[in-house]
C-alpha positions in Angstrom: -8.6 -13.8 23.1 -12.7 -13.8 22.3 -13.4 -10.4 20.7 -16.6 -10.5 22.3 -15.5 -10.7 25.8 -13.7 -8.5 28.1 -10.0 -9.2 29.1 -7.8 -8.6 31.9 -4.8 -7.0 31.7 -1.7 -7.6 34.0 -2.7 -5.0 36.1 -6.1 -6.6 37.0 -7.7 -3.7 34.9 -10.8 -4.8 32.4 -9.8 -4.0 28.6 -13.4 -3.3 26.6 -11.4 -5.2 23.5 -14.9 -4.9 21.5 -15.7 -1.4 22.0 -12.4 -0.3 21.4 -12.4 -2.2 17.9 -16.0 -1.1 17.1 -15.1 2.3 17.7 -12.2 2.3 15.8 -13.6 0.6 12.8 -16.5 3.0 12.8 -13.6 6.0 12.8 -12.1 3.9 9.6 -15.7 4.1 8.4 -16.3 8.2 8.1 -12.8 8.0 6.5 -13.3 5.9 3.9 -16.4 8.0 3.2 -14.1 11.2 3.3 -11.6 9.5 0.7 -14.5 7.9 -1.1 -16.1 11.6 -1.8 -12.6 12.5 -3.1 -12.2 9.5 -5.6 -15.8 10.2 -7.0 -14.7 13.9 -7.7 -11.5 12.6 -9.5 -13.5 10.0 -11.1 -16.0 12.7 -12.2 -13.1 15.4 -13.7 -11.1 12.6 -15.0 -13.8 11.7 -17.4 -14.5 15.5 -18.5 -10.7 15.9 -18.8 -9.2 12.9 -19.9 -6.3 14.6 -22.4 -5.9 17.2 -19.7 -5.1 14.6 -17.0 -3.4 11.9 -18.9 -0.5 14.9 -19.9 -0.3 16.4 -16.5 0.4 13.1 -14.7 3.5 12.9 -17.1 4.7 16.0 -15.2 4.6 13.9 -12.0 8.2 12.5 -10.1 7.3 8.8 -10.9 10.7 7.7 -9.2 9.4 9.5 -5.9 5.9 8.2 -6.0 7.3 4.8 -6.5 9.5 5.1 -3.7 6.6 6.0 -1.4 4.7 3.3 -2.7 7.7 1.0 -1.8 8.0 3.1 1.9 4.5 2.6 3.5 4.0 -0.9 2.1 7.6 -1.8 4.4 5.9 0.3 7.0 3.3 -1.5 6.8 4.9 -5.1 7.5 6.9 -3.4 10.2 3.5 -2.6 11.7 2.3 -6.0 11.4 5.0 -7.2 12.8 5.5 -5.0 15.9 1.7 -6.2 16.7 2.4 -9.8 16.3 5.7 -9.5 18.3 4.0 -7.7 21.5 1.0 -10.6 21.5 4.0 -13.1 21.9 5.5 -10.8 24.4 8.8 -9.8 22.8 8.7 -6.6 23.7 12.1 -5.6 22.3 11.2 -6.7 18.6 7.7 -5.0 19.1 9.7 -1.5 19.8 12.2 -2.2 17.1 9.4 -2.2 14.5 7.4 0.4 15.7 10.8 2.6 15.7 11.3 1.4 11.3 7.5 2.6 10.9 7.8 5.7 12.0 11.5 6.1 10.1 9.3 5.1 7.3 6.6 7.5 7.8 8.9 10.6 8.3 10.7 9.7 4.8 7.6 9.2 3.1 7.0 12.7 4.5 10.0 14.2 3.5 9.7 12.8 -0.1 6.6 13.8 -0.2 7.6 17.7 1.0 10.1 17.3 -2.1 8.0 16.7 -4.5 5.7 19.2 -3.5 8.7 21.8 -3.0 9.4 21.1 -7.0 6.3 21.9 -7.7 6.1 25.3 -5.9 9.5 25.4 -7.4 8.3 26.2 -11.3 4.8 28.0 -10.0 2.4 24.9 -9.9 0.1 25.7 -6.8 -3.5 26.7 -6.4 -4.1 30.2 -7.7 -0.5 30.9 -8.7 -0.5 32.9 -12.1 1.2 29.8 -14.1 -1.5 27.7 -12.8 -4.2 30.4 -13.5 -2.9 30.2 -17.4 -3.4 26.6 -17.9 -6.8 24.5 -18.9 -9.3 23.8 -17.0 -8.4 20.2 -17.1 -4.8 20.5 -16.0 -5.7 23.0 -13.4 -8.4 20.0 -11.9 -5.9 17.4 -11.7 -3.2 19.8 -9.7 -6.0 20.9 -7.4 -7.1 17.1 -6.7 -3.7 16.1 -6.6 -2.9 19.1 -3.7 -5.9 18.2 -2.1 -5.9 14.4 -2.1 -1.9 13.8 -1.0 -2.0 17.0 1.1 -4.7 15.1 3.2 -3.3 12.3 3.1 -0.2 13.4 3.9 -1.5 15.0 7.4 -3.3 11.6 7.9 0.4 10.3 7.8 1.9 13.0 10.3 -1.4 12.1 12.8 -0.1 8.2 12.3 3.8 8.9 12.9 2.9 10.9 16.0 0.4 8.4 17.4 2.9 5.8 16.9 5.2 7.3 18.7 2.8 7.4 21.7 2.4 3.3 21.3 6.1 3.2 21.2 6.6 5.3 24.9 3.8 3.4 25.7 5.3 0.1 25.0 8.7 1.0 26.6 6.4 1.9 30.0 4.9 -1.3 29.9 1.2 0.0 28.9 1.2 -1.9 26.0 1.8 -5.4 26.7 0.8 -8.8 25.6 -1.7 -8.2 28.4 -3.3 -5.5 27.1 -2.2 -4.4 23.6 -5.8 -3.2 21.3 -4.3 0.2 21.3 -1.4 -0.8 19.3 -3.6 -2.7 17.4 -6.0 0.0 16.5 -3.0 2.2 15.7 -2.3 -0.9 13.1 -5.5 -0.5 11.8 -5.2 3.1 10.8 -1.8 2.9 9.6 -2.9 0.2 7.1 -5.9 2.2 6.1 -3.7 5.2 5.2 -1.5 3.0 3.4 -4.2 1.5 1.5 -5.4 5.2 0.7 -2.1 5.6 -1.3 -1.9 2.9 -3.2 -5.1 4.3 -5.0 -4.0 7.5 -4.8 -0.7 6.6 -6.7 -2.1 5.0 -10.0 -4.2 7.8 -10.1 -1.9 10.4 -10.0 1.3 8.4 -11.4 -0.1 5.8 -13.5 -2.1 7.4 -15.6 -0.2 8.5 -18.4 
């Protein structure tokens, strides 16, 4: 299909297959600019604090970043492949990988909600008195670190409940190999947020 034309979907109805890519790019866009204004403030502390940050990523779950890593990189292919499979028209496949993405999203959540729990857990959260004793440097990188995977982690919740739209979508017959850009765009931002974490998890993880 051109990208620069309009199609037709079964229904006879005009599908703006540009616009709606433009438009979702340009949402990507002011993302990446959000993210970007994070990584420069990490960047920025990280330099100031080096000793600081080095220690306190050893403090991090390594095991459960890794597996989160290894999560949304699967959902990722499952994604692809859900998109591939409803442009050949096999719907069944299409709704089968849709249903392993969000099963990945919502463990990557709960993982996440773990780790964060064992945090809390030993008095390790912004403006708790354990926090309030420690360095300047230490007390950066937790602050980052609650700020940078808590956003990202409701960018992940947004994407689990959109994809569950395409998916009751798909079993109604609105996304089709006909018509399927918004299943597409939801590919799109579901490999942008994966992409976010795999910089987010050498910086937090890796750095050691």
């Amino acid at each position: 299909m051109p990208a620069a034309e309009l199609s037709e979907n079964k229904a006879g109805h005009r599908v703006d297959y540009t616009g709606a890519k433009m438009g979702m790019w340009i949402f990507i866009l002011t993302e990446i600019l959000l993210f970007g204004m994070l990584f420069l403030l990490y960047s920025i502390f990280r330099f100031r604090y080096s000793p600081e940050f080095h220690s306190s990523a050893t403090e991090m779950d390594l095991f459960l970043g890794t597996a989160n890593t290894a999560i949304l990189l699967t959902s990722s292919l499952t994604m692809a492949i859900s998109i591939e499979a409803i442009r050949k028209g096999n719907k069944g496949l299409s709704m089968l990988c849709q249903f392993l993405t969000l099963v990945f999203g919502a463990v990557f959540l709960v993982n996440k909600y773990m780790e964060w729990g064992a945090h809390i857990s030993h008095g390790i959260y912004p403006h708790s008195p354990q926090m309030e004793q420690m360095g300047r440097g230490k007390i950066m990188f937790y602050s980052l670190y609650y700020v940078m995977t808590g956003l990202h982690g409701l960018h992940v919740i947004l994407g689990v409940f959109v994809i569950a739209g395409m998916l009751v979508f798909t079993a109604r017959g609105v996304v089709n190999r006909h018509d399927f850009v918004k299943i597409e765009n939801t590919g799109l931002y579901w490999h942008f947020v994966d992409i976010v974490w795999i910089y987010l998890f050498p910086l937090f993880y890796l750095i050691a």
